[in-house]
C-alpha positions in Angstrom: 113.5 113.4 88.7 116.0 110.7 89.9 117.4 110.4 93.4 120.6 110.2 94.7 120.8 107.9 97.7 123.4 109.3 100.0 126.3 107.1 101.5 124.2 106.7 105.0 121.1 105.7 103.5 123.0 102.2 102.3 123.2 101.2 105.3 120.4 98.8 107.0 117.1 100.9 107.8 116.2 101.6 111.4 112.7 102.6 110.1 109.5 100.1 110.5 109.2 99.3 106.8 106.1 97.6 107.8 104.1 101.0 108.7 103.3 104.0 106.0 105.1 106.7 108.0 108.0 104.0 108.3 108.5 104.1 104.4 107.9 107.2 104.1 110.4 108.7 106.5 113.0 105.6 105.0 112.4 106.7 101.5 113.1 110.6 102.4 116.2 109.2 104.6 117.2 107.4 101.8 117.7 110.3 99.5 119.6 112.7 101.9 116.7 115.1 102.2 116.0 116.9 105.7 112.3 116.9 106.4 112.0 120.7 106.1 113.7 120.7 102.1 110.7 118.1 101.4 108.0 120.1 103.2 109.0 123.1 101.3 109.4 121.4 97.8 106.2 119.8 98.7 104.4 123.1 99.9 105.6 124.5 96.4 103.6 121.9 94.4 100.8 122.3 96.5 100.4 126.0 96.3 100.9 125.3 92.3 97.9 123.2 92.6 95.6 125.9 94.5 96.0 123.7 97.8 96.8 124.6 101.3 100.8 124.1 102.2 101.2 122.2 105.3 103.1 122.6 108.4 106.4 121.3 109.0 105.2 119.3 112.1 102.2 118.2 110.4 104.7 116.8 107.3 106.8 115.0 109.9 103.5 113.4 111.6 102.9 112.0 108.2 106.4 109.7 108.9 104.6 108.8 112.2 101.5 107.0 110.5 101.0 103.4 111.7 104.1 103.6 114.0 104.5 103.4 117.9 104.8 107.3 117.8 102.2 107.9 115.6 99.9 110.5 116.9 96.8 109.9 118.0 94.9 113.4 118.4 94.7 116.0 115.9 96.3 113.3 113.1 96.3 114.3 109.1 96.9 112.5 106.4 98.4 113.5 103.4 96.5 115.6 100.3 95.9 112.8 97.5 97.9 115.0 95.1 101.0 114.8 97.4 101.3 110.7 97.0 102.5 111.2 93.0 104.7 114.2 94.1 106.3 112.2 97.2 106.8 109.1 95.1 108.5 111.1 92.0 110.5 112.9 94.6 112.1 109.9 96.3 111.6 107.6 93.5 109.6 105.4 95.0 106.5 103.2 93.5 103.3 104.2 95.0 102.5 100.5 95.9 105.3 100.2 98.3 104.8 103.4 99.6 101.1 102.3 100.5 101.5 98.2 101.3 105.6 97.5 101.3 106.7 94.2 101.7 107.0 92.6 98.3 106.0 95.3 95.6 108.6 97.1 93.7 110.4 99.9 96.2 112.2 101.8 92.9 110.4 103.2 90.2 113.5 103.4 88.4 113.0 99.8 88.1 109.7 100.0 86.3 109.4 103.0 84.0 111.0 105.3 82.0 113.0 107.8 84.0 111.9 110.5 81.8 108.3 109.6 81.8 105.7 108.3 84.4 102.8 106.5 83.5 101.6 105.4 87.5 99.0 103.0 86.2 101.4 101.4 84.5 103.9 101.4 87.2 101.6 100.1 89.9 100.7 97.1 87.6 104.4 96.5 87.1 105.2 96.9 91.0 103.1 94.2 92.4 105.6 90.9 92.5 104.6 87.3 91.2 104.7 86.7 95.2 102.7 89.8 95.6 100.4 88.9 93.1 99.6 85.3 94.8 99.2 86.5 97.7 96.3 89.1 96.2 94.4 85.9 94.5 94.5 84.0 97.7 93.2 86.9 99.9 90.8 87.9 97.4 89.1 84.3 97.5 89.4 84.0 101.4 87.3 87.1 101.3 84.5 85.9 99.1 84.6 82.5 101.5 84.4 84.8 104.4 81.2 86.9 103.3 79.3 83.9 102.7 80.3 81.5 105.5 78.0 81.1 108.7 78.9 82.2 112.2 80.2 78.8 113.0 82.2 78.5 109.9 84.1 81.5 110.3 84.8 79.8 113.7 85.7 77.2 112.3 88.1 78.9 109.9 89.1 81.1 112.7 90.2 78.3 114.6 92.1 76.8 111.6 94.5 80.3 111.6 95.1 80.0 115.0 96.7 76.5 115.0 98.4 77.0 111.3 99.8 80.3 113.3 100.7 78.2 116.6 102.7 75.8 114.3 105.0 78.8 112.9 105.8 79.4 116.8 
């Protein structure tokens, strides 16, 4: 299914592309769709797959997630089977639905139109950037689980004035 991006949608986004509701709502903006056409195409699926349809409110919560006006009681998050259907919907990858910043936004970009092969496409959204980034954060975790309480200090200490030098 391939999306057309409506005229407004061009323009700059106003939503927090650093937040999973922010994406989510952007890549629904960016298509044209109102909220309630996507709960009800995504209610469809979801009563195809024997699962419960969700409310309208509860759909637009969903754009809330990770966001100043996220909500904080009686929060849902999406069934697992709607992530594919949202993606394939506004054509977005998965991996910049879930993480953003620099992953592939357009599946369009990284597979066949006609076919979808999401392992494939996840492998193929993750940048060279991306991808450093994941090797270096992989190892600072293995150096974290073994170092002492004063290392981690230490290392603690070593972000704060590496971060104090950007400011």
């Amino acid at each position: 299914m391939e999306c057309m991006i409506s005229k407004s949608a061009k323009q700059k986004s106003k939503n927090d592309l650093n937040a999973f509701g922010g994406r989510l709502r952007d890549a629904r903006e960016e298509t044209g769709m109102t909220g309630s056409l996507v709960c009800g195409i995504l209610n469809g699926y979801l009563q195809s797959q024997d699962l419960k349809p969700v409310n309208i409110n509860t759909f637009m919560s969903w754009e809330r997630i990770g966001t100043p006006k996220e909500l904080v009681s009686g929060k849902s998050y999406p069934h697992p089977a709607a992530y594919n259907m949202l993606g394939d919907l506004y054509g977005v990858t998965g991996y910049w639905l879930f993480l953003g910043g620099d992953v592939e936004r357009y599946r369009k970009n990284v597979t066949i139109p006609a076919s979808t092969d999401f392992n494939l496409e996840q492998r193929k959204a993750i940048t060279t950037e991306a991808l450093g980034h994941r090797r270096v954060e992989i190892k600072f975790r293995r150096l974290l689980i073994g170092a002492s309480a004063r290392q981690k200090r230490a290392i603690e200490n070593l972000i704060d004035s590496m971060l104090e030098d950007d400011n």
